[in-house]
C-alpha positions in Angstrom: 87.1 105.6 94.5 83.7 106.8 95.1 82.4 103.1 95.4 85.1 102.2 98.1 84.3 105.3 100.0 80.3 104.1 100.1 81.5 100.7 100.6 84.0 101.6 104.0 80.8 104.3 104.9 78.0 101.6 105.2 80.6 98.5 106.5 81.1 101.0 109.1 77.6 100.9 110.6 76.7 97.0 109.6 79.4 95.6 111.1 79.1 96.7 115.0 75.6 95.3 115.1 76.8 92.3 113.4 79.3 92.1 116.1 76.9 93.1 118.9 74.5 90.1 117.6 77.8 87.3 118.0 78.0 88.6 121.3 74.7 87.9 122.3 74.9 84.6 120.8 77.4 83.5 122.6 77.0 81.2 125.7 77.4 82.7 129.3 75.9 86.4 128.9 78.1 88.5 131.4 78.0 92.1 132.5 80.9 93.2 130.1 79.3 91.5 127.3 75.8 93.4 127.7 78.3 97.1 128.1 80.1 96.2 125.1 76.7 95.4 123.0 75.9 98.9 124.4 79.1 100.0 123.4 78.8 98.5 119.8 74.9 99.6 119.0 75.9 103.3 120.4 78.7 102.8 118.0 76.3 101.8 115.3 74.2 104.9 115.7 76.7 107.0 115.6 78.1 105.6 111.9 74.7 105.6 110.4 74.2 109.2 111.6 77.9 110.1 110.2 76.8 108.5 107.2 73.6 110.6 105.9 75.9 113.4 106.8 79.0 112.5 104.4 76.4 111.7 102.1 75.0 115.0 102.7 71.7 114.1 103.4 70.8 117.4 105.0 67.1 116.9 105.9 66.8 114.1 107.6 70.2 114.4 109.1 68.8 117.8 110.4 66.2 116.2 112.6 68.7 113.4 114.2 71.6 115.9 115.0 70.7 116.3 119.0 70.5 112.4 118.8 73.3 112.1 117.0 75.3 114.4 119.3 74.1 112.4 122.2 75.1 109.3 121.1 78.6 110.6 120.3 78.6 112.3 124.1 77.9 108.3 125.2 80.4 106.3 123.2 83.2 107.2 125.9 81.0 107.1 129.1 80.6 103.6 127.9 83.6 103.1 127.2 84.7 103.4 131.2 81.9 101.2 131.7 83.6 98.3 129.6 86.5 98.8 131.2 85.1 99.1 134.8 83.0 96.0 134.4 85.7 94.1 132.6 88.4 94.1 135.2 86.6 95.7 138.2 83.9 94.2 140.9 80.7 94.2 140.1 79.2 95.8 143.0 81.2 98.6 142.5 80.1 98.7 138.7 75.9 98.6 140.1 77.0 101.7 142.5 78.8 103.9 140.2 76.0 106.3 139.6 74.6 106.0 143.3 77.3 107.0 145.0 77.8 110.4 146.6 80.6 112.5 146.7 83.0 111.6 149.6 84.8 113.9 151.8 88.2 113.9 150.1 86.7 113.6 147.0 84.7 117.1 147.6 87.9 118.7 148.2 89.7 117.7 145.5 87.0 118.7 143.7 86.6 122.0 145.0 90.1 122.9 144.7 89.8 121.9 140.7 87.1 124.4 140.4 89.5 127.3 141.2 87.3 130.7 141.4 83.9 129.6 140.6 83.7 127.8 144.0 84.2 128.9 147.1 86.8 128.1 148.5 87.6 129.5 152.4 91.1 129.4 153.9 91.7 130.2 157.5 95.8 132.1 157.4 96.4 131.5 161.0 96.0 128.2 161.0 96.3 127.3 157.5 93.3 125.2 156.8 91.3 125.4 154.1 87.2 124.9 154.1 84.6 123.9 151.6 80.9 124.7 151.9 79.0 121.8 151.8 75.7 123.6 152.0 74.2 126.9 153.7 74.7 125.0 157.1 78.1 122.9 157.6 81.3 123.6 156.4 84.0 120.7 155.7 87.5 120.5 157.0 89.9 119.9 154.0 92.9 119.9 155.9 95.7 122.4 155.3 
């Protein structure tokens, strides 16, 4: 048992770089192929870091754990990527960190915060404001 438990533990991190490298090989290099092989080698640190940890490698594992918690904080954010690049534009793909907050999405926002942003509502009128900054106030609607 203990031999198919090493075995699945380092198939786990060979494989995804195996697969990263037969993407690359491939013709035609795309956008979604280069987030996958980012998907895949994120994926690859993540098993060997898992892996001095079942094997309780304590010591070295003990100065990768902020990497390894990193890595595991990217797998999904990458994920989205994939996803966005695979069957969205790619303009809007290039953007996605660029772009700022738009009006309606800086309400919703604010009203998902609940207490811990301000949130002004006028009574008469039923309207509700967000601060934007020290010097303008949005318009939400009511």
């Amino acid at each position: 048992m203990n031999h198919v438990k090493l075995l699945l533990l380092t198939a786990s991190f060979i494989v995804p770089p195996l697969l990263a490298l037969s993407i690359l090989l491939q013709k035609g290099i795309n956008r979604p192929k280069k987030v996958m092989v980012g998907v895949l080698l994120n994926a690859t640190l993540i098993f060997a870091f898992n892996y001095l940890y079942f094997e309780q490698l304590y010591l070295a594992y003990s100065f990768i754990l902020s990497l390894h918690i990193t890595t595991m904080l990217w797998l999904f954010p990458l994920f989205y990527l994939f996803q966005k690049a695979t069957i969205g534009d790619q303009t809007s793909l290039r953007t996605e960190s660029n772009n700022k907050l738009q009006d309606g999405d800086r309400c919703s926002f604010a009203y998902t915060m609940g207490p811990t942003h301000p949130i002004i509502r006028n009574r008469k009128t039923n309207r509700i404001y967000v601060p934007v900054n020290k010097s303008i106030i949005m318009d939400c609607g009511g």
